[in-house]
C-alpha positions, 0 to 999 in steps of 0.5 A: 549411901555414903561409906562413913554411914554404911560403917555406922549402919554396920555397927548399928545393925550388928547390936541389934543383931546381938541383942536379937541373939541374946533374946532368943537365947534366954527364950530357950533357955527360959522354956527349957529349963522350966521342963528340965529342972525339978518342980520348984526350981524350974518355974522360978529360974523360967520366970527370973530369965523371962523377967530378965528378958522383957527389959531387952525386947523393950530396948531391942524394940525402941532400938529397932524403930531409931535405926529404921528411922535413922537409915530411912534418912541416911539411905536415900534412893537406889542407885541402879546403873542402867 
């Protein structure tokens, strides 16, 4: 792989590394929250971070499959020294 796309691979893979994060996060916030706040409160603010959550697994996801598909291109084969 050349240097120009290793920095490209780099840039790519850390956001979906953040967005990864960001993911996670709000899952344990979503599920904390719903057992921590009071009744009425809890579910709802659960439900609003889930909702807030299904837009990022669907952009991480499509995200994910374009930068497979770009490093299956710009990778190439192994280079070993034997």
């Amino acid at each position: 792989m050349e240097e120009a796309d290793k920095q490209v691979f780099k840039l790519k893979f850390w956001k979906l590394t953040v967005i990864l994060n960001v993911i996670i996060i709000l899952v344990a916030l979503a599920i904390g929250l719903f057992f921590k706040l009071p009744s009425p409160l809890g579910p709802s603010v659960a439900a609003v971070l889930i909702l807030i959550d299904i837009p990022l697994i669907w952009y991480f996801r499509k995200h994910y499959y374009l930068t497979k598909a770009w490093l299956d291109v710009h990778a190439g084969p192994s280079e070993k020294n034997d």
